[in-house]
C-alpha positions as CSV (number, residue, x, y, z in Angstrom):
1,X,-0.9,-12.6,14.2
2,X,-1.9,-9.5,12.9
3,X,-5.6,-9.1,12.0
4,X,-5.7,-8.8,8.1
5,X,-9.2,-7.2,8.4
6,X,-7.2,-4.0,9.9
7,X,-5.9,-3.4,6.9
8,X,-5.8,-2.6,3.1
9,X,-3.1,-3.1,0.0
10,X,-2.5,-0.2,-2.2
11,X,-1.5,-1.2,-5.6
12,X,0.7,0.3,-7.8
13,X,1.0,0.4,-11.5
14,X,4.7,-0.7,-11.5
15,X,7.0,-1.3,-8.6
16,X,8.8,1.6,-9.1
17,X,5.8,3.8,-8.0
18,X,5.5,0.9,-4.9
19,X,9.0,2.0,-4.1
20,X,8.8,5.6,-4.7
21,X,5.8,5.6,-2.6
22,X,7.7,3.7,0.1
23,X,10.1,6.8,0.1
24,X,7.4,9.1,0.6
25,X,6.1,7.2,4.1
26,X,9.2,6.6,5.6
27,X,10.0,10.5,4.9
28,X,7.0,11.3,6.5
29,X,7.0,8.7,9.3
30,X,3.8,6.6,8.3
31,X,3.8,3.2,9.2
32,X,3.4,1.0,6.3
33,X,4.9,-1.6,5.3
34,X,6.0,-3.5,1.9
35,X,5.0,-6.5,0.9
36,X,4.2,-8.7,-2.2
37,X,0.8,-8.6,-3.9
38,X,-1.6,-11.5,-2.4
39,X,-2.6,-13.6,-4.8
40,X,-6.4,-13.6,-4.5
41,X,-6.2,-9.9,-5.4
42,X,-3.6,-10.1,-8.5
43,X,-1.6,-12.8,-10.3
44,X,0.8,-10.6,-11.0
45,X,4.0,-10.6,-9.6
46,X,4.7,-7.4,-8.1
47,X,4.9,-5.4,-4.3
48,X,2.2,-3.4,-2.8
49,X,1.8,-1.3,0.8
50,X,0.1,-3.0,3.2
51,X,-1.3,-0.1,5.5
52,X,-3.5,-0.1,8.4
53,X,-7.3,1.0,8.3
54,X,-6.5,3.9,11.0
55,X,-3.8,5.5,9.1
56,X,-5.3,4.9,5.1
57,X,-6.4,8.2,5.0
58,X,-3.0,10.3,6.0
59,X,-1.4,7.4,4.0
60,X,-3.1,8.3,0.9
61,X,-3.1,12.6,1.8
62,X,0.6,12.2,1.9
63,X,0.8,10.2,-1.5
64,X,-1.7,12.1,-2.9
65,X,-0.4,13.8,-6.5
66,X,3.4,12.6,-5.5
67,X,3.1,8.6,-6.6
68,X,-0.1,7.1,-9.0
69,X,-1.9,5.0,-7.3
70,X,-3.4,2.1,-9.2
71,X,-6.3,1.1,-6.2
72,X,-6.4,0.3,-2.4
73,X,-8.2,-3.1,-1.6
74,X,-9.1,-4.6,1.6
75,X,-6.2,-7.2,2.4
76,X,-8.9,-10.3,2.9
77,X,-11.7,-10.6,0.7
């Protein structure tokens, strides 16, 4: 099993900015990967990127002024 603390969720404002952003990795080759929002970080339904702590940071360059990003959370609390 994967180790959650590895990574973080970035949350979107609307699943078409998850999905646009989605576009934008695979382009780009980033590994990422889609999955819904955990529910101890929102009860809305919705899909997030679950992305791992070494790559955040070319993760968000690459996103950066392409997709709004709502905020990027730890995965576990």
């Amino acid at each position: 099993m994967k180790d959650k603390k590895s990574y973080d969720v970035i949350l979107f404002k609307a699943v078409s900015y998850a999905l646009k952003a989605e576009k934008i990795l695979k382009k780009e080759n980033l590994p990422h990967k889609l999955i819904p929002v955990p529910k101890h970080i929102s009860s809305d339904c919705g899909i997030c990127l679950m992305v791992h702590l070494d790559m955040k940071d070319q993760v968000l360059t690459a996103l950066q002024d392409k997709v709004d990003i709502e905020n990027v959370r730890p995965l576990t609390e």
